[in-house]
C-alpha positions in Angstrom: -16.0 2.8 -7.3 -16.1 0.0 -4.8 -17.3 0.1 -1.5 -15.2 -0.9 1.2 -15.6 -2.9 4.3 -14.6 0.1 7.2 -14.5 -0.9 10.7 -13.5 2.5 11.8 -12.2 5.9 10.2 -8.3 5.6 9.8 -6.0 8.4 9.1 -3.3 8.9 7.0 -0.6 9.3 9.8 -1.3 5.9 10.5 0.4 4.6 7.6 3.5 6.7 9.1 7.6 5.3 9.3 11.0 6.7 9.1 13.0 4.9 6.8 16.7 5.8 6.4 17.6 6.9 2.8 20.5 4.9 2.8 17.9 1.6 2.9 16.3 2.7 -0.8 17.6 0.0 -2.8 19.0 2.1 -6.3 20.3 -1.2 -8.0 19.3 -4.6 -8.4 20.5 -7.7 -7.3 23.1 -9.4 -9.7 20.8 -12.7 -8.7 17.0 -12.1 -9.1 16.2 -14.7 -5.6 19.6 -13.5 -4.0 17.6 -10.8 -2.1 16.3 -11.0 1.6 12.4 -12.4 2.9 11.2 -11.3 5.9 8.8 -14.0 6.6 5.6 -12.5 8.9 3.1 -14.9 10.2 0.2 -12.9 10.7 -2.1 -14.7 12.7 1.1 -14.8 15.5 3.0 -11.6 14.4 6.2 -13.9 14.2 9.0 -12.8 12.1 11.6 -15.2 10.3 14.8 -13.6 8.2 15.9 -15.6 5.6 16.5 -15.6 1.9 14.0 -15.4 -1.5 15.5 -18.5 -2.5 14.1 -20.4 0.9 10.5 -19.6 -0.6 9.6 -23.1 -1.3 10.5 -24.2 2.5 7.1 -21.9 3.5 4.9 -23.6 0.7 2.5 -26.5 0.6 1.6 -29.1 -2.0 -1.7 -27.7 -3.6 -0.7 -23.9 -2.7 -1.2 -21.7 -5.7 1.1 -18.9 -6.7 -0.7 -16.1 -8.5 1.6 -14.1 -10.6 1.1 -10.7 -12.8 2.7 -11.1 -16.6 1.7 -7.3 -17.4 4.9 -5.7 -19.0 6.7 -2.4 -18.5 6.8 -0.4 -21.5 9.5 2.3 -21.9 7.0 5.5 -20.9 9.5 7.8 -20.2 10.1 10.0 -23.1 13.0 12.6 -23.7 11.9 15.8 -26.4 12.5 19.2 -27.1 9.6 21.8 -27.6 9.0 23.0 -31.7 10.2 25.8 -32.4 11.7 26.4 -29.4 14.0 23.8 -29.1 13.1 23.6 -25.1 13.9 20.6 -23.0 10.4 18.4 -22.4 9.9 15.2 -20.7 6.8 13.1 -20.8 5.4 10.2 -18.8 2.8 8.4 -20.6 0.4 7.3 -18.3 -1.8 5.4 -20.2 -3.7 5.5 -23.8 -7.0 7.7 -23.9 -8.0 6.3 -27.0 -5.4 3.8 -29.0 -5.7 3.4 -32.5 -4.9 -0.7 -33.4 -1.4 -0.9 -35.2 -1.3 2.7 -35.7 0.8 3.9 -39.0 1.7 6.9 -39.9 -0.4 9.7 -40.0 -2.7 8.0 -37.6 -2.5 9.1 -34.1 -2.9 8.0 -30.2 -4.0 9.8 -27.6 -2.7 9.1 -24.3 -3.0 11.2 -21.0 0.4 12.2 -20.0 2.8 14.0 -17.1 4.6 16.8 -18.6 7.9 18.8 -17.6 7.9 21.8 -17.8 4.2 21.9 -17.6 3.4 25.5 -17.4 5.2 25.7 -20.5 3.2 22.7 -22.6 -0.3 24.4 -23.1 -3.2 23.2 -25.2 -1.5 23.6 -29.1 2.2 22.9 -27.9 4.0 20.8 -30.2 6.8 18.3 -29.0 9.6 16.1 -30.6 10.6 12.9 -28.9 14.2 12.1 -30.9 16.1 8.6 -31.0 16.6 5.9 -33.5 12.9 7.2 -34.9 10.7 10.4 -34.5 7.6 10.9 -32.4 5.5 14.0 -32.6 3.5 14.9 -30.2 0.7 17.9 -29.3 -0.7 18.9 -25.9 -4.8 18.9 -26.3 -5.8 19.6 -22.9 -5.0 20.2 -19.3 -6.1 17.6 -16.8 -6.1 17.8 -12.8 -2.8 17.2 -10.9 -0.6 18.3 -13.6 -1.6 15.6 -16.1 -2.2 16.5 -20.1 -4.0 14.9 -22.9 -1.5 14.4 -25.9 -2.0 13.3 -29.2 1.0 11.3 -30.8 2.2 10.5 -33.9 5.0 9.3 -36.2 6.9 10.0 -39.2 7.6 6.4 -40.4 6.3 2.9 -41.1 6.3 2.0 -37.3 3.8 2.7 -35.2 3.0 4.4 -31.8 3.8 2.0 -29.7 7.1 0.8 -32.1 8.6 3.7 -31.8 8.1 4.3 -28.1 9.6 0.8 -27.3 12.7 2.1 -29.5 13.2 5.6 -28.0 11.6 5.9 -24.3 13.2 5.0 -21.4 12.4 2.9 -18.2 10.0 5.1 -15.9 12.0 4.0 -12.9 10.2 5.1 -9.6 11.3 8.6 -8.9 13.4 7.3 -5.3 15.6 5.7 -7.6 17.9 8.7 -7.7 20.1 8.1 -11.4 19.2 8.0 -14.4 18.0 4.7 -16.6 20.4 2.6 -18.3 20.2 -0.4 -21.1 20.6 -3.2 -18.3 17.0 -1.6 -16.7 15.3 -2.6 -19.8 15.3 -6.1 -18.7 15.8 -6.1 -15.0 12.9 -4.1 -14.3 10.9 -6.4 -15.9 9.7 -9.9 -14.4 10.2 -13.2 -16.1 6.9 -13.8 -16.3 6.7 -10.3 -18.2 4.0 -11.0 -22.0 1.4 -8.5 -21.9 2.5 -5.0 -22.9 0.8 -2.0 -21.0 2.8 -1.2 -17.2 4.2 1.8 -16.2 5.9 0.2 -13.4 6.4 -3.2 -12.6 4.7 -5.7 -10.5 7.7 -5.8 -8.2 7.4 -8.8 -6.1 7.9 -10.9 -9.0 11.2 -9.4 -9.4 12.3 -11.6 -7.2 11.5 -15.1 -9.0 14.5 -16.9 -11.5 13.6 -20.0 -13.2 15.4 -22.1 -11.1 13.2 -20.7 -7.8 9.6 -21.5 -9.9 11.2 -24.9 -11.0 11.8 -25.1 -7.4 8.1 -24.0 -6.4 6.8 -26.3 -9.0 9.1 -29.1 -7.5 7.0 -28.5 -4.2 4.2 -29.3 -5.8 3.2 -25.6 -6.0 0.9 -24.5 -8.8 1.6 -21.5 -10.7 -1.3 -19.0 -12.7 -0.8 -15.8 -14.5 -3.0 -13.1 -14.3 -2.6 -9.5 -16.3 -3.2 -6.2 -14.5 -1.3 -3.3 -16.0 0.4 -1.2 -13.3 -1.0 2.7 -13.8 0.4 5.5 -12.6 -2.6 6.1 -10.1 -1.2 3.6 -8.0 1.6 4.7 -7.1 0.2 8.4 -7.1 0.6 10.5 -3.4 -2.5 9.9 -1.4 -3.4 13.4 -1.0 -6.5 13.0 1.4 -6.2 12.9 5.2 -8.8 10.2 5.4 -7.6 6.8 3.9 -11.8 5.5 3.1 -11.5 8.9 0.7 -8.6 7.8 -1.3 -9.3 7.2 -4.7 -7.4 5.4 -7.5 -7.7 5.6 -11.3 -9.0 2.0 -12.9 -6.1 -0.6 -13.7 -6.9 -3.4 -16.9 -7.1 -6.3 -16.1 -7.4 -9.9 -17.6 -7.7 -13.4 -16.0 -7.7 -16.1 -18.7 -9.6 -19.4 -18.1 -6.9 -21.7 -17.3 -6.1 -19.5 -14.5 -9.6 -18.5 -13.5 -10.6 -22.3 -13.3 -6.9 -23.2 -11.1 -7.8 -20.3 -8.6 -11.6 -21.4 -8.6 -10.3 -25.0 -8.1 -7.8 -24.1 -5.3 -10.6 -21.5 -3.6 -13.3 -24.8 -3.7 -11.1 -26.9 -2.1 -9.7 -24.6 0.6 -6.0 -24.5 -0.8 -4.2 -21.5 -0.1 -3.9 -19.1 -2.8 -0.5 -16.6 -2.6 -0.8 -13.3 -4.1 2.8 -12.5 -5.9 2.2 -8.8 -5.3 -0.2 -6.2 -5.0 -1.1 -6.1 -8.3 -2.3 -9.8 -8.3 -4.3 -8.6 -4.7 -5.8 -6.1 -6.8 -6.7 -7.9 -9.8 -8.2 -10.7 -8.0 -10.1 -9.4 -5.0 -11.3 -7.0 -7.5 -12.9 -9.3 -9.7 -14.1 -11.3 -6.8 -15.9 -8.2 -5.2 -17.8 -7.8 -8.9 -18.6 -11.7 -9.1 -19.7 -12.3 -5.6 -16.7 -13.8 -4.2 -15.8 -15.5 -7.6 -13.0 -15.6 -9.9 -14.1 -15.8 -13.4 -12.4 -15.4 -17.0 -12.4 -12.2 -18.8 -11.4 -8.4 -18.6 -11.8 -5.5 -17.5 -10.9 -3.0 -15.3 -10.8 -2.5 -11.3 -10.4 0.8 -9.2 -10.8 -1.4 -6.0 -8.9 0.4 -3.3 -7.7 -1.9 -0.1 -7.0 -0.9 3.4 -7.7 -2.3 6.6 -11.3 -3.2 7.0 -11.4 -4.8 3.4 -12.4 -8.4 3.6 -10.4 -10.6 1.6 -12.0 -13.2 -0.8 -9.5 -15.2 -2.6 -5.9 -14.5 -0.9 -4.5 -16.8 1.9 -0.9 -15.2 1.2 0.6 -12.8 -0.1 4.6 -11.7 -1.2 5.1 -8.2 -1.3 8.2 -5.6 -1.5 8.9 -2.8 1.3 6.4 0.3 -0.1 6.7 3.8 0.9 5.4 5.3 3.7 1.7 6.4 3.8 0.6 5.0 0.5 -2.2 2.9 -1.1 0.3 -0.3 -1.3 1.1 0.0 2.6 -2.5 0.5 3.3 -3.2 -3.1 1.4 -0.4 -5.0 2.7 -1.7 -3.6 6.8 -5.8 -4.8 5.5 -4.1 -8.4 4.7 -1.8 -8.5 8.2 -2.6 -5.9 10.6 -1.4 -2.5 10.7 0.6 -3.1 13.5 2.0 -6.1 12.9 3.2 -4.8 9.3 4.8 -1.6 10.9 6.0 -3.7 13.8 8.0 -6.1 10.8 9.0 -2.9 9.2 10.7 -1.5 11.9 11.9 -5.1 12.2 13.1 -4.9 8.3 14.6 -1.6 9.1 16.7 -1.8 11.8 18.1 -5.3 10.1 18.7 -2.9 6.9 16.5 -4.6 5.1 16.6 -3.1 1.4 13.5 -1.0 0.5 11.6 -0.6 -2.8 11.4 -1.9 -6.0 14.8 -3.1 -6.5 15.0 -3.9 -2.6 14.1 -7.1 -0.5 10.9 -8.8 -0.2 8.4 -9.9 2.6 6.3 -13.2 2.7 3.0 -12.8 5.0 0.6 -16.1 5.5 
């Protein structure tokens, strides 16, 4: 675990707002930039409303825009218990140990929410049903309600095949109806490549390709990173003192092309935008392990950030509305203040600015 730059014990109450339910975005946009930016400046806590699409007009030539091309996988899984016939629902957290293009009769093991979980003991077997079959068997209880499960198919396909096929979108549990097809794709970025989120990266939900032809037009450089969203990060933080929150490790993977435009940019004082907390993750993570560097390769990063933290590589950062005392509020108040972010909240707020991951979006630099 990292240690974190405190300047003084915070509590969890500080993280605290009242956000109308009404404000929880439960649809997208039909346009991806159509949404709202709530522009902060957080050296003069100065607000600006405006439009994603106006993101360019707050760039420079030279900035860099550090995106995260991790893709959502279809977690969510629908089943019945053997014999029983049972309702079950599983959310795949993430693989224990995988095997490589798994056929059948070979098996993965993933740790795993279960419903009903008093019901799914150690030896209970499960039936996930679609288009293909998935078995799966509960090995072990885990703490806060998780499970080890081993799965397996019937078929040709593997694992992973057959999950894509038959699971649905794990949207965010605010998001009060039920997935449909058009989630599949909307719920994922267009940078989305690399296979292996539970949830998306959702500031980059906001970018078409006309706006990054429109960044790139600025003379705005774009570089992909990968860190694949767990479930630990958007998990409740259950301690009253933020410094003893904890978070599982995320994968990550910086490629050299990218490593050597952010090293470029950081060398020669150009401002580096996070897209996302993900990105802020992946990179001051990395930087913490390399002394302030940002070098190629992978890995994986538990770094937690809240105020205190000091920043290495982010000048900027564009971020949705998060929920109210969690670990993503804490990193957005470390980057601009606490209460300057709750001060722009309030601002978003009583604007009705949408909240969430399918709700507006907010620029700080």
């Amino acid at each position: 675990m990292c240690v974190i730059d405190v300047l003084n014990v915070m509590d969890l109450r500080d993280f605290d707002f009242d956000l109308p339910s009404e404000l929880i975005a439960q649809e997208p946009l039909s346009e991806r930039s159509g949404s709202r930016l709530l522009f902060l400046n957080r050296a003069t806590g100065a607000i600006i409303d405006t439009l994603t699409g106006a993101l360019p007009e707050f760039l420079e030539p030279g900035d860099v825009l550090v995106i995260n091309n991790t893709r959502v996988f279809p977690a969510r899984l629908i089943g019945r218990r053997v014999p029983s016939g049972g309702a079950v629902e599983c959310l795949l957290i993430g693989p224990v140990t995988s095997v490589a293009n798994a056929r059948a009769g070979e098996a993965d093991h993933w740790e795993a929410l279960v419903h009903p979980g008093q019901k799914l003991k150690p030896g209970a077997h499960v039936v996930f049903e679609g288009t293909h079959i998935l078995h799966g068997e509960i090995l072990e209880r885990r703490f806060h309600g998780r499970r080890l499960i081993r799965l397996w198919t019937e078929g040709q396909l593997s694992v992973d095949e057959v999950v894509d096929a038959i699971g649905h979108v794990p949207l965010p549990p605010y998001i009060k109806r039920g997935d449909r097809e058009t989630d599949r794709e909307r719920y994922q970025t267009i940078f989305a490549r690399s296979r292996g989120s539970v949830a998306a990266p959702t500031a980059g939900l906001h970018f078409s390709t006309v706006l990054v032809a429109a960044c790139a037009a600025r003379g705005v450089e774009i570089a992909e990173v990968t860190l694949h969203v767990g479930y630990g990060t958007f998990q409740p933080v259950r301690v009253d003192r933020v410094e003893d929150h904890r978070v599982d490790g995320e994968h990550y993977e910086i490629g050299r092309p990218a490593a050597e435009t952010i090293a470029n940019a950081l060398r020669e004082k150009r401002r580096i935008i996070a897209v996302g907390t993900t990105t802020t993750r992946a990179l001051e993570g990395v930087a913490r392990e390399h002394d302030g560097h940002i070098v190629p390769g992978a890995g994986w990063t538990d770094v937690v950030i809240y105020p205190g933290f000091a920043f290495r590589v982010i000048s900027g950062l564009l971020t949705n509305f998060h929920l109210t005392r969690s670990s993503l509020l804490m990193l957005v108040s470390a980057f601009a203040g606490r209460e300057r972010v709750l001060a722009a909240y309030g601002h978003a707020i009583a604007r009705r600015y949408r909240f969430y991951s399918y709700g507006d979006a907010m620029l700080i630099l």
